[in-house]
C-alpha positions as CSV (number, residue, x, y, z in Angstrom):
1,X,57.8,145.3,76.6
2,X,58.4,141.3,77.9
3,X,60.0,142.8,80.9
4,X,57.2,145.0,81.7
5,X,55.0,142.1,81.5
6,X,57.0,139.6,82.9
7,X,57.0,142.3,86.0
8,X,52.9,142.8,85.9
9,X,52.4,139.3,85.9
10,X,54.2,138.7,90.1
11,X,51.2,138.1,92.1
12,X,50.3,135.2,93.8
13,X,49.1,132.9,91.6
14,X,45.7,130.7,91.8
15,X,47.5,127.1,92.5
16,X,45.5,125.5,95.4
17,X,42.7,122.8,93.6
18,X,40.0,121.4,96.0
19,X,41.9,118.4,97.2
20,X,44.9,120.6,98.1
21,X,42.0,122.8,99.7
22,X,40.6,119.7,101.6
23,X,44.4,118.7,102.7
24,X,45.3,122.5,104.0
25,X,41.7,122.6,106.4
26,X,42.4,118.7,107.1
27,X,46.2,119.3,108.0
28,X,45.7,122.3,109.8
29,X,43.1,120.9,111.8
30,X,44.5,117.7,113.0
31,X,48.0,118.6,114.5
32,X,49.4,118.0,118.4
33,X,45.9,119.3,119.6
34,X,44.3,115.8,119.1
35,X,47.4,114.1,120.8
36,X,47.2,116.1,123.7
37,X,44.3,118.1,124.4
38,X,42.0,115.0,125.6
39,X,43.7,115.5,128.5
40,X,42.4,119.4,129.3
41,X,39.1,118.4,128.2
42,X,38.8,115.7,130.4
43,X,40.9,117.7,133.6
44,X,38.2,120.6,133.2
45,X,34.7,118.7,132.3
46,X,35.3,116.6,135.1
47,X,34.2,112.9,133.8
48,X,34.2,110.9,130.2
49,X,30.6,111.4,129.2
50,X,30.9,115.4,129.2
51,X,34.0,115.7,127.4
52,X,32.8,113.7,124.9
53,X,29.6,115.8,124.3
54,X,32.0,118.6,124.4
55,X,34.4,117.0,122.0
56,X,31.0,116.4,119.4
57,X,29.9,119.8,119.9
58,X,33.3,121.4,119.4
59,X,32.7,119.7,116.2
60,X,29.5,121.1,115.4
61,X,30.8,124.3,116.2
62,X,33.8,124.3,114.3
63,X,30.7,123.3,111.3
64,X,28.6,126.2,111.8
65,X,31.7,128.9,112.1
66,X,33.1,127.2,108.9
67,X,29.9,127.9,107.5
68,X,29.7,131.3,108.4
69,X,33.2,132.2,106.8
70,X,32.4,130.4,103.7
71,X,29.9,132.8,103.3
72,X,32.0,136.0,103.9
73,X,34.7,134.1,101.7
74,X,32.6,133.9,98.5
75,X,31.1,137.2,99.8
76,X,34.2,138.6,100.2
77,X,36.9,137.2,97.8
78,X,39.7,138.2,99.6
79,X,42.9,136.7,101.3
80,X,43.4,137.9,105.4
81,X,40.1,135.7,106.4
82,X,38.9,138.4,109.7
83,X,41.4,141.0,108.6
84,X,39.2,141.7,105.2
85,X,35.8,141.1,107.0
86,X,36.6,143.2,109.6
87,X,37.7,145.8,106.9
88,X,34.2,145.5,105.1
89,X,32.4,145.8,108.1
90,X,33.7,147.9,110.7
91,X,36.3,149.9,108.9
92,X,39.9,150.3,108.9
93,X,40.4,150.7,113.1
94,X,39.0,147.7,113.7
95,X,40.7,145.6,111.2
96,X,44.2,146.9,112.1
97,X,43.6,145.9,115.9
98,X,42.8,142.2,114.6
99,X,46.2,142.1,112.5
100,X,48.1,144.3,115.5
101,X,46.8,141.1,117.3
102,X,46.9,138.0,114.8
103,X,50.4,139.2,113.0
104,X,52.0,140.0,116.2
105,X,51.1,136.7,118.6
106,X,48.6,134.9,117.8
107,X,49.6,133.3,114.5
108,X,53.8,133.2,115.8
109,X,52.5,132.0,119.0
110,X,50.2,129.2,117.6
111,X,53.2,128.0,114.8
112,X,55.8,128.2,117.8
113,X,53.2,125.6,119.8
114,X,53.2,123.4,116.9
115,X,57.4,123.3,116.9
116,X,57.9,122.9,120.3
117,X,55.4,119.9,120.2
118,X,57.3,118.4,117.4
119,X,60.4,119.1,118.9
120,X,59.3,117.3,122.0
121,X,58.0,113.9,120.5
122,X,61.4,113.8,117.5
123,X,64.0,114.6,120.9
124,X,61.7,112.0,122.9
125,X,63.2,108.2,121.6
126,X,67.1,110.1,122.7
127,X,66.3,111.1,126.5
128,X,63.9,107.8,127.5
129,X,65.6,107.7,130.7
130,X,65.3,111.3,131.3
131,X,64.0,114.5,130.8
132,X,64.7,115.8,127.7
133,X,66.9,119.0,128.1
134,X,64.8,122.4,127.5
135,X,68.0,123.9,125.4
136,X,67.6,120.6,123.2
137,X,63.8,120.8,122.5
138,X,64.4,124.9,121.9
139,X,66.7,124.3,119.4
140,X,65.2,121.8,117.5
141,X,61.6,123.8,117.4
142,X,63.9,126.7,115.9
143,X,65.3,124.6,113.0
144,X,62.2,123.2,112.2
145,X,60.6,127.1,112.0
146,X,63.9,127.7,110.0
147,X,62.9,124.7,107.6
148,X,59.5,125.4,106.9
149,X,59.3,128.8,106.4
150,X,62.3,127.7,103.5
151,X,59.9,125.3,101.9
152,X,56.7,128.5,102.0
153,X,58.9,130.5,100.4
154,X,60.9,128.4,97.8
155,X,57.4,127.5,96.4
156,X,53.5,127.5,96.9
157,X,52.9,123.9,94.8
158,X,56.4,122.6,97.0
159,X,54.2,124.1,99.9
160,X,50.9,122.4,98.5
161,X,52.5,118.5,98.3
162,X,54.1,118.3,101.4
163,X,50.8,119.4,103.3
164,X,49.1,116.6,101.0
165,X,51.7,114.2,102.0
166,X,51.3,114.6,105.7
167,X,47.7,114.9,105.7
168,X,47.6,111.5,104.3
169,X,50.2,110.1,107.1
170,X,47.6,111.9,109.7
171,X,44.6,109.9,107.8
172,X,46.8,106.3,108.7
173,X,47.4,107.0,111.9
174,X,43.7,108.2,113.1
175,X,42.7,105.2,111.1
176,X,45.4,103.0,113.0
177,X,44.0,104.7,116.1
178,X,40.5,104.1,115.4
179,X,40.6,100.5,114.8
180,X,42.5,99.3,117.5
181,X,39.9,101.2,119.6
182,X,37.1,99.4,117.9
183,X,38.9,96.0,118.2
184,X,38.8,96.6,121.8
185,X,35.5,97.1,121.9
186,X,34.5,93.9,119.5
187,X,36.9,92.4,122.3
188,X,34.0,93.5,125.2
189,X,36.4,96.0,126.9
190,X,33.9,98.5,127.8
191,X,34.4,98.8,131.3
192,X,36.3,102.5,131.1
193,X,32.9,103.0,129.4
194,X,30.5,102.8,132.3
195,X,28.8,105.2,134.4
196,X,31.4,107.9,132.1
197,X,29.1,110.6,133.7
198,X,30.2,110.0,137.4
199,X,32.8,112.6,138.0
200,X,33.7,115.7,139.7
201,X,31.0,118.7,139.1
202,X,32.4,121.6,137.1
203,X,31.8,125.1,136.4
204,X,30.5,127.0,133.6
205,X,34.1,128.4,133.3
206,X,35.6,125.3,133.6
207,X,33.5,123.9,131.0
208,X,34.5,126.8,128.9
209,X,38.0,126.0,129.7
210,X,37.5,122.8,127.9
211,X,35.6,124.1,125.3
212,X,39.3,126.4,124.8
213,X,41.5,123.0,124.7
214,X,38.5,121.0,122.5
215,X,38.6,124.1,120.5
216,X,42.2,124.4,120.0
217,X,42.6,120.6,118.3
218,X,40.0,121.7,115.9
219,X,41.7,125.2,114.8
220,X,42.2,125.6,111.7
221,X,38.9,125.4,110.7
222,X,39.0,129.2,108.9
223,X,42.6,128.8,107.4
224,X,41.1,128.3,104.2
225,X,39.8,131.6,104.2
226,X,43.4,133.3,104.1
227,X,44.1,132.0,101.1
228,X,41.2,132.6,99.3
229,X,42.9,134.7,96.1
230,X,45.6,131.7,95.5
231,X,42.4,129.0,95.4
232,X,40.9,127.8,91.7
233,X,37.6,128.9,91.7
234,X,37.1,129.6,95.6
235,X,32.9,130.4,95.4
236,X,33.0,126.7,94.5
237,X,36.0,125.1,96.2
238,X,36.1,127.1,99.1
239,X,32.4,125.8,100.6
240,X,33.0,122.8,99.8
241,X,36.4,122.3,100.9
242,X,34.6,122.6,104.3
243,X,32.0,120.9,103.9
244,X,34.1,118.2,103.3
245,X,36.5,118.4,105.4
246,X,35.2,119.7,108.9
247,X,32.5,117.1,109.4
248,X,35.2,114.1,108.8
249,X,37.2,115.6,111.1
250,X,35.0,115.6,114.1
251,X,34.2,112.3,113.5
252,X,37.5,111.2,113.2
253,X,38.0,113.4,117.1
254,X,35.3,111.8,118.7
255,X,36.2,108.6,117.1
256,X,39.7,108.9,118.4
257,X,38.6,109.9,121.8
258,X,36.5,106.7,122.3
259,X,39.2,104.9,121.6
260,X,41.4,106.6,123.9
261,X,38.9,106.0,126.5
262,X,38.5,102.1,125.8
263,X,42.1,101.7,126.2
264,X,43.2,104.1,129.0
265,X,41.3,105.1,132.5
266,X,40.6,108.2,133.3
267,X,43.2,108.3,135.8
268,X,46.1,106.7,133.2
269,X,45.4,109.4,130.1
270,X,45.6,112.4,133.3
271,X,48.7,111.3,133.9
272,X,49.9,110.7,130.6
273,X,52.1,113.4,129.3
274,X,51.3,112.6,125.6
275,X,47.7,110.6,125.4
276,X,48.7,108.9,122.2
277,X,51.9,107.6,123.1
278,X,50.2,106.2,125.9
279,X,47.9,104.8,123.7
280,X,50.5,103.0,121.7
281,X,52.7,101.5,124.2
282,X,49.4,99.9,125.9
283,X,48.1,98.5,122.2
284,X,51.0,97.7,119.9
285,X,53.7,97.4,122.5
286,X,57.3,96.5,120.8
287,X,55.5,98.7,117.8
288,X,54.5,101.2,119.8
289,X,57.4,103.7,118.2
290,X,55.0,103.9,115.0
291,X,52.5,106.4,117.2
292,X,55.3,108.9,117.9
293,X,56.8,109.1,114.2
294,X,53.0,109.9,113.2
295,X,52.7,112.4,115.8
296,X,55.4,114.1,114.1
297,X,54.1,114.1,110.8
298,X,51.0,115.2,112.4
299,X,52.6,118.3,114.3
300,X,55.0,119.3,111.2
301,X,51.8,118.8,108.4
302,X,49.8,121.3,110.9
303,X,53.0,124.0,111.3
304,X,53.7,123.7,107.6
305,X,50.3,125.1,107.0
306,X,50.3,127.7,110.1
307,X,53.2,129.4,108.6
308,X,51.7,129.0,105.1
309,X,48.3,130.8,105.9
310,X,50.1,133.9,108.7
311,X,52.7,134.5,105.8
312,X,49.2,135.6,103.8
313,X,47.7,137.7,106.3
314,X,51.0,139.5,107.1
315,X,51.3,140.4,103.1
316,X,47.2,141.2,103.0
317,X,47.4,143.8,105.7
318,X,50.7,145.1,104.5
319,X,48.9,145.3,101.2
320,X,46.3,148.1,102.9
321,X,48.8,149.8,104.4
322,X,48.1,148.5,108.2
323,X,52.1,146.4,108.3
324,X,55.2,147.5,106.9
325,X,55.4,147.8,103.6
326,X,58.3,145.3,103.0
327,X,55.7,142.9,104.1
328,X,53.5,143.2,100.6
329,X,56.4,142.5,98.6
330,X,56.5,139.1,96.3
331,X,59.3,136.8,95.4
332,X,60.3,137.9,91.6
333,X,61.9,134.4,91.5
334,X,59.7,131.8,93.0
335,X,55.6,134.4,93.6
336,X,55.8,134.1,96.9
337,X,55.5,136.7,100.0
338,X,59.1,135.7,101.2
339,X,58.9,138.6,103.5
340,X,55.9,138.0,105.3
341,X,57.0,134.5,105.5
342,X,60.4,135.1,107.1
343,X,58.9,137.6,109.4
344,X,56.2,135.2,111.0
345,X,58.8,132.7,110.9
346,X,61.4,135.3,113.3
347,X,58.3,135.6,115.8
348,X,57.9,132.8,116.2
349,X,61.3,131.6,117.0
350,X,60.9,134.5,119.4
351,X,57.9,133.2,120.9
352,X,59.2,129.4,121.6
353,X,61.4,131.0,124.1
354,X,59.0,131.0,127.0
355,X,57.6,127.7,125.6
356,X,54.8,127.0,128.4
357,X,52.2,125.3,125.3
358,X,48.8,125.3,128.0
359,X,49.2,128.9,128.8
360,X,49.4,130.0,125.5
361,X,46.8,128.2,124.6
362,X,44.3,129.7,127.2
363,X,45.4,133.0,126.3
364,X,45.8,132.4,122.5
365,X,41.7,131.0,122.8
366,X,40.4,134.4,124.6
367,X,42.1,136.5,121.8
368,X,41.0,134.1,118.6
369,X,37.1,133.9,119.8
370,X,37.0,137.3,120.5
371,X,38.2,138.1,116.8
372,X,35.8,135.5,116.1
373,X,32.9,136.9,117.3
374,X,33.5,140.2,115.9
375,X,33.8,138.6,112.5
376,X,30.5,136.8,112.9
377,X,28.8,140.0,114.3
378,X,29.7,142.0,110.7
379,X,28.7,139.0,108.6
380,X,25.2,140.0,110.4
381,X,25.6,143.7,110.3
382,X,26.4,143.6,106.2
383,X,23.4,141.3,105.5
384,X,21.9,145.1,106.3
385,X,24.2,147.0,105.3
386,X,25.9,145.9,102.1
387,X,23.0,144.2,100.9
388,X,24.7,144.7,96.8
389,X,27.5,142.5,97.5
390,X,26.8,138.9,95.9
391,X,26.8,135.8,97.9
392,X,27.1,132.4,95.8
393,X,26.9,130.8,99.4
394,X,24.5,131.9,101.8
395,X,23.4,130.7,105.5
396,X,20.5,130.9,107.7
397,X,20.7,133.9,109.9
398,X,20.2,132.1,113.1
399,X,23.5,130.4,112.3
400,X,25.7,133.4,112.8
401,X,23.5,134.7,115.5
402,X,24.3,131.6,116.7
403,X,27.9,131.8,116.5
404,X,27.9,135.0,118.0
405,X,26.0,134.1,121.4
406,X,28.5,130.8,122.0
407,X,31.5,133.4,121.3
408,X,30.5,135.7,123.9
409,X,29.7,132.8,126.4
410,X,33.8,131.3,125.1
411,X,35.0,135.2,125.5
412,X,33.2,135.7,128.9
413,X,32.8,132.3,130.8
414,X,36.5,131.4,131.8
415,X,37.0,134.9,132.7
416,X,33.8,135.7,135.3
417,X,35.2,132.1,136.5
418,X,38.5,132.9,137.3
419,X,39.5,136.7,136.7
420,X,43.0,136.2,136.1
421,X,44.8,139.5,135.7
422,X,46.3,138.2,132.0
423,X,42.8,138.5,130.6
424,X,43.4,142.6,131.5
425,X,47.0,142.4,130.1
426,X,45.5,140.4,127.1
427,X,42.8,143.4,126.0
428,X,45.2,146.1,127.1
429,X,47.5,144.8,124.0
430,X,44.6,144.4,122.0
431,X,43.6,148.1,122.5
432,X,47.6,149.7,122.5
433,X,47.6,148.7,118.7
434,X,45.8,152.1,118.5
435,X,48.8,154.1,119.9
436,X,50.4,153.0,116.6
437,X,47.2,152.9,114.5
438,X,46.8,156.8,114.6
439,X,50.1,158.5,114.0
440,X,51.4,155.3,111.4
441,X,48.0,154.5,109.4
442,X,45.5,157.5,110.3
443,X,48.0,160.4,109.6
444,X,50.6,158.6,108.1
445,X,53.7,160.5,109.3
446,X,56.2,161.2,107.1
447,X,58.8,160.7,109.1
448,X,58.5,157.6,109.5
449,X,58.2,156.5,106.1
450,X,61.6,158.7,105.5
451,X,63.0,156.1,108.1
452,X,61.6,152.7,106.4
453,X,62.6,153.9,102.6
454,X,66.3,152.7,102.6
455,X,65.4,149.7,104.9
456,X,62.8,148.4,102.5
457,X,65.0,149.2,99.3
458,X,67.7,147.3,101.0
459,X,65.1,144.1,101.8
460,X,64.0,144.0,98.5
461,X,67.3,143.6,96.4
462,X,68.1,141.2,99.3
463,X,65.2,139.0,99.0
464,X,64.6,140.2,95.2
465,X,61.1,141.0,95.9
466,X,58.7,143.5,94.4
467,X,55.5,144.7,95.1
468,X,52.0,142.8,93.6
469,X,50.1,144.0,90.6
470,X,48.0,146.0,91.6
471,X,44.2,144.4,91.2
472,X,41.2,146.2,89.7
């Protein structure tokens, strides 16, 4: 009778509090993209003035989406963030094509970016007088994978402190950052600051090309809505969480990105290859080396909770039967989904073998708003249609309708700009996840599940997994 309960009781447990919920949007949010995407922004708005504006309503943007999805959170108090919205609003098809996608590459792809920038900036201070070797950087990004997806899986409170620790070390340094830029102001150094709307003109795509790097530094925005079944009391904490924790991050990016632009010209932070380290060696000279070590706290806080969050949507849609079913399985030992973790974790050491960070990133953008504005379009379609479920947090309408029009212009823009063929290759991915959708979830063909049967038993006395407790 113990062991039967001590069996029932392996689910992931409710262990994330609201200033662990705070630190996970806050650490996910401010990782390499604020060290480095300045530069895009600036390359495609053309002068200082509009990639600041764009920098403030990225921001605003990231609010209102955050918004949104705290509604369908407390709405919908599910883990998967899209992957269970989708589910509720458009059906089963629709939600496998998001986790096809997001399982796949887009979460991998996005934790392998955030390696290989801290790979970069920890092999940096050893190859100052050259470049530093791509085999070296490689190597080091697959360690650190290796290294974090051991600390998800050992434990979710282990999990919970380090991404409190690093926010906190992120906090320093954009305070560091922010201060120096201010002295330098108090010091009359304003003249970067003048005429910061004389500049090249741009296109709408272009402008939506920076909106796609702005964008990227404030990912993470929705992460909290992955993990919505391990918060305490998520129709309070979840909300509020972002309402903390979004605002006081774009002021802390537009903050940072006047200082940047006190300090450096226009011409100086182009040609930097990492805008912060630049930054440093111009302002605290023999001390510069602090900006770099911060950077990598930065970059490992923000991977920490990228593998964190994917290893949840991996086990949600393996849950509904859309992903392997290995992939639903919990620790017995330590209640965590060790094989969703390790599996996200194997992508994405696959995926930092091409390692080019800015074309990922375009690519990476078209997919996530697209996803994005399909999630926004069902939180409008079930204000009609499921009009029982509760909603302890409710927005305006016009703030998803919002949403939904700047998604379509972020999905559209870059592409009527500049039709690259990848956009095609990009959809035509997104729509083959039905060539598997119909024989492996639709019909469910037995032979296939005949093929998986000794694979999974041999996983799970591996890894010593089970599957959850079933809820309801």
């Amino acid at each position: 009778m113990m062991e039967k309960q001590r069996v029932k009781a392996i689910v992931l447990q409710k262990e994330i509090g609201l200033l662990s919920a705070i630190c996970m949007v806050m650490g996910n949010m401010i990782g390499s993209g604020i060290f480095i995407s300045p530069k895009m922004v600036l390359l495609h708005s053309g002068a200082v003035g509009p990639s600041l504006l764009i920098w403030a309503a990225c921001g605003v943007l990231s609010i209102l989406g955050a918004l949104c999805y705290a509604e369908l959170g407390t709405m919908i108090p599910k883990s998967g963030s899209d992957y269970s919205y989708l589910m509720e609003g458009f059906g089963s098809p629709v939600a496998y094509l998001y986790s096809w996608t997001t399982v796949m590459v887009s979460l991998p792809s996005s934790f392998s970016i955030l390696v290989l920038s801290f790979a970069e900036y920890a092999s940096a201070p050893f190859f100052s007088e050259c470049n530093i070797p791509v085999m070296v950087t490689k190597s080091l990004a697959a360690a650190a994978i290796v290294f974090i997806v051991t600390i998800n899986c050992l434990s979710v409170k282990l999990a919970s402190y380090v991404q409190n620790v690093f926010t906190a070390a992120k906090l320093l340094i954009i305070i560091v950052i922010v201060g120096a830029g201010i002295v330098f102001l108090a010091q009359g150094k304003t003249e970067n600051l003048y005429n910061v709307f004389d500049g090249k003109s741009v296109s709408a795509g272009g402008i939506g090309l920076a909106f796609y790097s702005g964008l990227w530094a404030y990912d993470g925005w929705c992460q909290l809505n992955f993990i919505t079944e391990e918060l305490k009391n998520p129709s309070r904490n979840l909300p509020l969480a972002i309402i903390i924790a979004i605002p006081l991050v774009a002021v802390c990016y537009v903050m940072i990105n006047i200082s940047y632009f006190t300090v450096l010209t226009s011409n100086e932070l182009l040609r930097s290859p990492a805008v912060a380290v630049a930054f440093g060696d111009k302002v605290f000279h023999s001390v510069s080396w602090i900006v770099p070590i911060f950077v990598l706290f930065s970059t490992f806080g923000s991977a920490n909770v990228s593998c964190f969050t994917a290893g949840r949507l991996a086990y949600v849609s393996s849950r509904e039967g859309h992903m392997v079913e290995i992939l639903s399985y919990i620790s017995v030992r330590r209640l965590t989904p060790t094989p969703a973790l390790i599996f996200n974790g194997f992508l994405a050491i696959l995926y930092i073998i091409p390692g080019d960070i800015n074309t990922l990133v375009n690519y990476l953008s078209f997919a996530q708003w697209l996803f994005c504005g399909l999630t926004t379009l069902s939180l409008i379609v079930m204000r009609f249609t499921r009009k029982e479920l509760k909603r302890p947090f409710k927005v305006p309408i016009v703030i998803p309708v919002l949403l939904l029009l700047i998604c379509c212009y972020l999905v559209l823009a870059p592409i009527i700009d500049n039709p690259d063929i990848k956009f095609l290759y990009w959809a035509i991915y997104i729509l083959s996840g039905l060539l598997l959708y119909y024989p492996f979830v639709h019909l469910k063909v037995k032979w296939a599940r005949r093929l998986m049967r000794p694979i999974t038993t041999l996983l799970q006395i591996l890894l010593e997994v089970v599957p959850p407790e079933k809820c309801g």
